[in-house]
C-alpha positions in Angstrom: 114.4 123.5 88.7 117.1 121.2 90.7 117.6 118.2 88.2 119.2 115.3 90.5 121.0 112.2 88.9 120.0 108.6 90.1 123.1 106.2 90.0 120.5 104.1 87.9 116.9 103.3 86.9 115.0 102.7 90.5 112.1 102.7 92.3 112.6 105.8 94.9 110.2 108.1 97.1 111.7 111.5 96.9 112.3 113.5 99.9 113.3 117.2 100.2 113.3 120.1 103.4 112.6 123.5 103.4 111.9 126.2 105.5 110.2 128.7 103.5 106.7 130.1 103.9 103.6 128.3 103.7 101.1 128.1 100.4 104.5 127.6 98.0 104.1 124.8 95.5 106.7 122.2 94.3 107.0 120.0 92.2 108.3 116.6 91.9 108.9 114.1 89.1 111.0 111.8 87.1 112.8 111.6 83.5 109.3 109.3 82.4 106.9 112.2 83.3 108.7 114.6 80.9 109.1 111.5 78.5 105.2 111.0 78.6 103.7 114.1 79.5 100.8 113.8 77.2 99.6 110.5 79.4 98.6 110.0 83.0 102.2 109.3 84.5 103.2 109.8 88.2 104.1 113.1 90.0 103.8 114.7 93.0 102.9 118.3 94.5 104.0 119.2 97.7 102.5 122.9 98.8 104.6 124.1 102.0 103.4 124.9 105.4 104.6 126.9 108.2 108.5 126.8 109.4 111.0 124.3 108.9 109.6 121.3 107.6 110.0 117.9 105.0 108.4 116.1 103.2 108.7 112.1 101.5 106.7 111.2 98.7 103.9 108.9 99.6 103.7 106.6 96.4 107.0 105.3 94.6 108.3 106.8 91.2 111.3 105.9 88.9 113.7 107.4 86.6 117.4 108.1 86.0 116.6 111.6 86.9 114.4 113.1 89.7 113.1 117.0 88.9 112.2 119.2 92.3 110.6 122.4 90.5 110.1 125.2 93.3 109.0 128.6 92.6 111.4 131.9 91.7 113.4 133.3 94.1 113.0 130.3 96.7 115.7 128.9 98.7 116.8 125.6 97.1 115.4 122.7 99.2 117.7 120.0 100.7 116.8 116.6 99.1 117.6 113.3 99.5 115.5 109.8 98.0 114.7 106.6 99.3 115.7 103.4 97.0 113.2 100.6 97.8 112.3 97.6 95.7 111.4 93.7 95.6 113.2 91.8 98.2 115.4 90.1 96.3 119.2 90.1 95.7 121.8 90.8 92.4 123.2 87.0 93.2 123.8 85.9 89.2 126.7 87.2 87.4 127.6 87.0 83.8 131.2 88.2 82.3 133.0 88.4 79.1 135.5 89.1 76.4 133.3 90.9 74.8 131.9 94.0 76.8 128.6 94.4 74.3 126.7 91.1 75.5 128.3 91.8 79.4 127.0 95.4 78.8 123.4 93.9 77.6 123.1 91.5 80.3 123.7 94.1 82.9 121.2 96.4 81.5 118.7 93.7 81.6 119.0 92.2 85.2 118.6 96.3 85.9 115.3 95.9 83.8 114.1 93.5 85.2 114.5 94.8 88.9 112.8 98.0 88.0 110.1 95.8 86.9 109.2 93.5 90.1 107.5 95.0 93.1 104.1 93.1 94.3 103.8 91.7 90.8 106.4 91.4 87.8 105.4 94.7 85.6 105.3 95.2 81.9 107.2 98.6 82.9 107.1 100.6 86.4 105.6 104.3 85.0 102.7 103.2 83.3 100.2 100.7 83.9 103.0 98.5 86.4 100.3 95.9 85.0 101.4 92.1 85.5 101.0 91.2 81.8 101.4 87.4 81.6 103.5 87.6 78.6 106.0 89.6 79.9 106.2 87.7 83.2 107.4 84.6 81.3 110.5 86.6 80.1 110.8 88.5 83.5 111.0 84.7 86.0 113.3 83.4 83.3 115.3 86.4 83.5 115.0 85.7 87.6 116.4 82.4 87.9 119.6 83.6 86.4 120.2 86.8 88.3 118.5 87.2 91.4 118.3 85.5 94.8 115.8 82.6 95.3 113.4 85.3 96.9 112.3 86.3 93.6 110.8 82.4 93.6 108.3 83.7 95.6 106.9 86.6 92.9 107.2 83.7 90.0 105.1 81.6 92.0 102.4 84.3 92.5 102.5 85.1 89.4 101.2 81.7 87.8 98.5 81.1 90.7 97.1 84.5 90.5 96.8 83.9 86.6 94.8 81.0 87.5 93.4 81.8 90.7 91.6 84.6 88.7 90.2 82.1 86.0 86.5 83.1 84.8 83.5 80.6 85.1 83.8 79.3 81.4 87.1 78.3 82.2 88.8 81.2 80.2 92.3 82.6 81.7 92.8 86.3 81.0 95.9 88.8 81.8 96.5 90.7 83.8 95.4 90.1 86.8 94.5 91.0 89.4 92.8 93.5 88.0 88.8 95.2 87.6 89.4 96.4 84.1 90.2 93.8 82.0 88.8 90.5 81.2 89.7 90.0 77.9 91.3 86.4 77.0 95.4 87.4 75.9 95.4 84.0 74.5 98.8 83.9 73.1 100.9 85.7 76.4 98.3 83.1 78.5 99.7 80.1 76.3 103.2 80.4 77.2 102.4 81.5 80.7 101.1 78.0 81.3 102.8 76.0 79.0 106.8 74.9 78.7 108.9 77.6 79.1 106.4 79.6 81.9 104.5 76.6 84.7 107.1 74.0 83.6 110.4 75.8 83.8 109.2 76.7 87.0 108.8 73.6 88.4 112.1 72.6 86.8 113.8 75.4 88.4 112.5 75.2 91.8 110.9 71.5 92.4 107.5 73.3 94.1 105.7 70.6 93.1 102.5 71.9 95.0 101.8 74.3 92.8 102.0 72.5 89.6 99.5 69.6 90.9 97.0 73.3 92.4 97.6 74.6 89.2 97.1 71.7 87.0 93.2 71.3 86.7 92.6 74.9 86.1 95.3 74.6 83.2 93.3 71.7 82.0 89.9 73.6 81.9 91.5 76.2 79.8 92.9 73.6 77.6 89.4 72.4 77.0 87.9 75.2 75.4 90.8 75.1 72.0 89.3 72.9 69.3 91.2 71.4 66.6 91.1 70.1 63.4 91.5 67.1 61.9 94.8 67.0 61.2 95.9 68.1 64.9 96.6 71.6 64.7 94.1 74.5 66.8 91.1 76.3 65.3 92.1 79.7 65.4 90.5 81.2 68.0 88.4 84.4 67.3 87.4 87.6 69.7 89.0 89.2 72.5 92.7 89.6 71.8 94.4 87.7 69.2 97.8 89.5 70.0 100.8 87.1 69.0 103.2 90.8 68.9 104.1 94.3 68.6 105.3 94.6 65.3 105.0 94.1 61.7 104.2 90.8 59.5 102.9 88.9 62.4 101.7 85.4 61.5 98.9 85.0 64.0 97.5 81.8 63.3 101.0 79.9 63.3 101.9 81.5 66.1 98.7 80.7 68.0 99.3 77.0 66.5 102.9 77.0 68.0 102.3 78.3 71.2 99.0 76.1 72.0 102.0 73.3 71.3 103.9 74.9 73.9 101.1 74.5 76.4 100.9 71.0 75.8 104.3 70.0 75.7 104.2 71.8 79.6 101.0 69.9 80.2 102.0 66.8 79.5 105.8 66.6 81.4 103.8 67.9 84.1 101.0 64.9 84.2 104.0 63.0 83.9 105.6 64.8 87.0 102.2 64.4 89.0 101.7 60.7 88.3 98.7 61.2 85.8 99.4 58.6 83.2 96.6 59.0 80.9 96.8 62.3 80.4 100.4 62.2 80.2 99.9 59.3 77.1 96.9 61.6 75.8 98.9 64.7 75.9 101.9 63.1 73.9 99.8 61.7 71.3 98.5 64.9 70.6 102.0 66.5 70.1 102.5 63.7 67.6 99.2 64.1 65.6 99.7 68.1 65.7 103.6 67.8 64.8 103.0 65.8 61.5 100.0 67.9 60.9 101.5 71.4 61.9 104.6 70.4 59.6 102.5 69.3 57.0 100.1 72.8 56.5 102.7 75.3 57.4 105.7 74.0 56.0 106.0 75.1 52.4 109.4 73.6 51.9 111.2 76.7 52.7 109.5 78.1 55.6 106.7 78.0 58.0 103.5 80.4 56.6 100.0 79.9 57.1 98.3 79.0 53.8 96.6 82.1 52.7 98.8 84.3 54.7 100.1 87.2 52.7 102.7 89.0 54.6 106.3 88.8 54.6 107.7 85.6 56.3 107.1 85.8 60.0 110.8 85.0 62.1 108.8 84.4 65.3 107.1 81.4 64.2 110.2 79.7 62.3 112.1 80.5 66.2 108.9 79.2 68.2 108.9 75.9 66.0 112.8 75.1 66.1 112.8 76.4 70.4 109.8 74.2 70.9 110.8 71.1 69.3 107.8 70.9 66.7 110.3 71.5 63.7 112.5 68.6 63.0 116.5 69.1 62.2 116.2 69.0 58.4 114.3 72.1 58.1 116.9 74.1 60.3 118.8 75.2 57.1 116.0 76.6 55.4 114.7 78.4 59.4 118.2 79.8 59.6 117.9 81.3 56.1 114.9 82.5 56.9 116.5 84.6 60.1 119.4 85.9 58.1 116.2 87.2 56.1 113.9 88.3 58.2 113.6 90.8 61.1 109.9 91.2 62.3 110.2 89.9 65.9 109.8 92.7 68.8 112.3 92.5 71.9 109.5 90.4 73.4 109.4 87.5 70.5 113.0 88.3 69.7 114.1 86.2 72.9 112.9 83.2 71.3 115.0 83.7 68.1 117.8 84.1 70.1 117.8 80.9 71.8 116.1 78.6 68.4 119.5 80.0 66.9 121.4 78.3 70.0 119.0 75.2 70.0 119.8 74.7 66.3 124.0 75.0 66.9 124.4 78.7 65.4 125.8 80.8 67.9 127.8 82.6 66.2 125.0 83.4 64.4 123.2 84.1 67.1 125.5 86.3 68.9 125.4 88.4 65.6 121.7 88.9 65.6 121.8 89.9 69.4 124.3 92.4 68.5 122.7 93.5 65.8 118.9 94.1 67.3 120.2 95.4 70.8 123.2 97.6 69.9 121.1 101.0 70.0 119.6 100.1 73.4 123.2 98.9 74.5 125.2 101.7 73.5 122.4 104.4 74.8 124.3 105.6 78.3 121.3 107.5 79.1 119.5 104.6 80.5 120.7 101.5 82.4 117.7 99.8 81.3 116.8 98.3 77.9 113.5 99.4 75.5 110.2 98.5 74.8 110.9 98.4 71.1 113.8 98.8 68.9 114.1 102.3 69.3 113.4 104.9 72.5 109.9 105.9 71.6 107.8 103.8 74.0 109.2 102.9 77.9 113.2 102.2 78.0 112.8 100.1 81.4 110.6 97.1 79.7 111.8 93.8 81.0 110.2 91.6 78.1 113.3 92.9 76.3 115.8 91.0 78.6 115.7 87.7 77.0 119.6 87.7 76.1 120.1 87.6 80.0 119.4 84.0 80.2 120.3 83.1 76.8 124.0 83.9 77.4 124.0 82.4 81.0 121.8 79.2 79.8 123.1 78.7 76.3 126.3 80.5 75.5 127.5 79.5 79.1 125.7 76.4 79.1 123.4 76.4 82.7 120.2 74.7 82.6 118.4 72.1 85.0 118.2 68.3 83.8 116.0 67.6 86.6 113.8 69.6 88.9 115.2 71.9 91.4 118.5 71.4 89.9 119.2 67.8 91.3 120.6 67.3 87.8 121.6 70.4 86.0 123.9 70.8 82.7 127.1 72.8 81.6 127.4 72.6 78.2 128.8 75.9 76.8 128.4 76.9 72.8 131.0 79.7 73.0 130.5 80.9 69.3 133.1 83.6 68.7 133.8 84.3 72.4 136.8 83.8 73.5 136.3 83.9 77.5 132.8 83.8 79.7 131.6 83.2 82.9 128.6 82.9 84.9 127.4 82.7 88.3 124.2 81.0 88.6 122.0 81.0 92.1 120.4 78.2 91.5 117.7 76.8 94.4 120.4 74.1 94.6 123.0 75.9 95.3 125.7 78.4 93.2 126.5 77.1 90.4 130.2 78.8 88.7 131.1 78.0 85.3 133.9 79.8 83.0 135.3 78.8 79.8 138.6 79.8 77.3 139.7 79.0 74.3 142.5 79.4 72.1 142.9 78.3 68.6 144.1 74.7 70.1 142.4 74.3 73.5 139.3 74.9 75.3 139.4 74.9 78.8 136.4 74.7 81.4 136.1 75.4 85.1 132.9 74.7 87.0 131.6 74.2 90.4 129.1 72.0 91.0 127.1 72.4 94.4 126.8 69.7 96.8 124.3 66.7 96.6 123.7 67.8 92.3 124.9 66.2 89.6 126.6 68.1 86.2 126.1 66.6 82.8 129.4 68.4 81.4 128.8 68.8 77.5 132.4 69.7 75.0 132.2 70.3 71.6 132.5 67.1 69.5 135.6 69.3 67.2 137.9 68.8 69.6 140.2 65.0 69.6 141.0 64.8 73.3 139.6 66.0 76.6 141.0 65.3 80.3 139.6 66.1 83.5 141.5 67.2 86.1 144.5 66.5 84.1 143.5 63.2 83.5 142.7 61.7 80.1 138.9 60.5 79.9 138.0 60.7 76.3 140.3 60.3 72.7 139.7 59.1 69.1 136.0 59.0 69.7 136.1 57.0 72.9 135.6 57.3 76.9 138.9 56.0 78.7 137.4 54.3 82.1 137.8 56.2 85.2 136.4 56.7 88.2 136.8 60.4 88.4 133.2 61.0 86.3 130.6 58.9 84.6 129.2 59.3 80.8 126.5 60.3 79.7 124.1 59.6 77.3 125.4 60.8 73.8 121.9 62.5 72.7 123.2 64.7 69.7 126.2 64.6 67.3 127.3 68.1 68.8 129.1 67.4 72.2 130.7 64.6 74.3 128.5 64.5 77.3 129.8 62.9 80.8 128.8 63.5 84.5 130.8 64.4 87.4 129.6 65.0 91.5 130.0 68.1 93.5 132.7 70.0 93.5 135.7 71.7 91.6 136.4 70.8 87.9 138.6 71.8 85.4 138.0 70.4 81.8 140.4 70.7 78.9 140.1 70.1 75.3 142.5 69.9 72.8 142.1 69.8 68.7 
């Protein structure tokens, strides 16, 4: 056996030469086959001919290790392997004080390359099937790392999963596929809804595809019911999946996410000029958010009535990320998440960032730490796990969420507008001390880096040309200059024509604007 060491996780076609006699068999696999021998995952055979010959696998395997097994006595063969992969570029960057989350971001942007090819791919040695779920994580994960190529995979990603839409109107995942048609309500929900069809528009400003998309979203729409106090009528048969996992509270989740889809819905009938449903849309988010926050909240947490598992994090993360819980129950949520740890790498994602959305990063960057240090510390792999431990795939790319939550949240980077035409900085460094992130942005690169000391925070950005930055500080701080020149003390903005404020939307952080270019912001206590 000649074991051969990959410099990482890829997607490669072995090759080898030989010259022995003919009928000799060898054979040819990866670190996955001997992790999952008992199922159907890829090999090859190669049985030698006559003279001096090679020999390149036809079909693509991956690994950290590739295995040539040749028979006794047989000259060693010369090998060699191709890399290939989806045509797309390592153009995000993400540094920091601390190596942990630098380490964990890494490891994901490699998890999630191993994952794209002609579709994104729950993982790349088993079914390489384009679950819809896992795509949402995967084009998130994109936006932040890769070139803009990768646009073109996000995009035929969400008009294949409607393209394929069945005559009642149902969506199912994934696709395209002849073996399954079963409705994967929840992963189709958040395909479709806010954080999946929206954030794409709001990333890239393809407009087309939201108004081609928009009617077969609608259908689906059609087919929920719900009751009379706004929220959904649980939806029975096919696949009620809301996780892996333990203590999964399906029916709040199912209730969450459907609010997900409609929140996407209706800023997109606002996006296409469709008034009506735009006014029909948000009136249903306010019927289901008094009625959702009347059933489920029991004045410590969100359970379904009758539910009789432990309390579910996923759904108190869903309701604060979504917007359907208000701010006086984010106390009681984050108790709740000190508490409880059900959530699978997949859900976990949205924990992560209700903890940012709520002001906790500290807290936040604790539970990261926490869930992802085995997979982190694990130098056998360069890619992250399935689940919380190395007993299903360790190259899943649902597990990536940290990626953008430390580029979009603890470094601040997120779109205002579509396509970036307005984008934000507004960092919540927690306990970090220094960060930095390179964004590639369909506007252009966007650099941010921050530091702070026990007295000052300091900020440098670049902002590309023909955007505007909504610059957000941290209200703790009693002065901040741009440029070396005073704009904001004791509460107030000091007029100058270097930038222009903001609207002050929150209590957390003094928000102003500034055009393209090079900025450095200070802040002093």
């Amino acid at each position: 056996m000649l074991i051969c060491t990959l410099p990482y996780n890829a997607h490669v076609t072995p090759w080898l030469k030989t010259d022995v006699t003919e009928g000799q068999l060898i054979e040819i696999y990866t670190d996955n086959y001997l992790k999952f021998t008992g199922e159907h995952i890829l090999r090859a055979e190669y049985i030698t001919g006559k003279g001096q010959q090679e020999f390149e696998c036809y079909g693509w395997m991956n690994g950290h290790k590739v295995y040539y097994v040749y028979p006794h006595g047989m000259k060693r063969p010369e090998v060699k392997y191709r890399e290939t992969g989806y045509n797309a570029e390592f153009a995000g960057e993400f540094h920091c004080s601390d190596p942990f989350f630098e380490k964990l971001w890494t490891k994901a942007a490699r998890t999630l390359y191993v994952n794209m090819r002609d579709t994104y791919m729950d993982c790349p040695e088993r079914e390489r099937a384009q679950w819809t779920g896992d795509a949402v994580n995967e084009a998130e994960q994109a936006y932040y790392v890769l070139s803009r190529s990768a646009d073109d995979l996000t995009r035929k990603w969400l008009r294949e999963i409607v393209g394929w839409q069945k005559p009642n109107g149902q969506l199912f995942a994934p696709v395209p596929a002849g073996n399954w048609t079963k409705e994967l309500s929840g992963q189709v929900l958040s395909t479709i809804g806010y954080f999946g069809l929206w954030n794409y528009y709001m990333q890239t400003g393809d407009r087309e595809t939201l108004a081609d998309l928009y009617d077969g979203v609608k259908r689906y729409l059609a087919l929920w019911q719900t009751e009379h106090d706004g929220t959904v009528v649980f939806r029975h048969g096919e696949w009620q999946w809301g996780d892996w996992g333990s203590n999964v509270d399906i029916v709040a989740i199912h209730n969450i996410l459907f609010y997900h889809a409609i929140k996407g819905m209706q800023r997109t009938a606002q996006a296409l000029g469709k008034t009506n449903d735009a006014r029909t849309w948000a009136e249903w988010m306010k019927n289901f958010e008094k009625g959702f926050n009347d059933r489920f909240w029991n004045g410590k947490a969100y359970r379904t009535p009758g539910y009789e598992g432990k309390t579910d994090d996923r759904v108190q993360a869903l309701a604060a990320v979504i917007g359907a819980a208000g701010t006086d129950k984010y106390p009681a949520i984050v108790e709740t998440l000190h508490k409880e740890y059900h959530a699978s790498p997949y859900m976990e994602r949205y924990v992560m960032e209700a903890l940012f959305v709520m002001g906790y990063p500290e807290f936040a960057l604790e539970r990261i730490r926490q869930r992802f240090e085995p997979m982190v510390k694990d130098d056998r792999y360069t890619t992250l796990y399935e689940v919380w431990n190395d007993k299903a795939t360790v190259n899943h790319a649902w597990s990536g969420g940290a990626l953008n939550v430390l580029s979009r949240y603890l470094c601040g980077v997120a779109p205002v507008e579509p396509a970036y035409r307005t984008f934000q900085i507004v960092p919540q460094p927690g306990n970090i001390n220094r960060a930095s992130t390179v964004v590639p942005s369909i506007a252009g690169t966007i650099r941010s880096s921050f530091e702070k000391t026990s007295k000052r925070f300091t900020l440098k950005i670049s902002v590309p040309d023909n955007t505007t930055c909504i610059v957000g500080i941290e209200r703790k701080y009693a002065k901040i200059a741009l440029d070396g020149k005073r704009i904001w003390q004791q509460g107030q903005f000091i007029p100058h024509s270097s930038y222009g404020t903001a609207t002050q939307d929150d209590d957390a952080f003094v928000k102003f604007t500034v055009k393209a270019g090079e900025w450095t912001i200070t802040a002093d206590k």
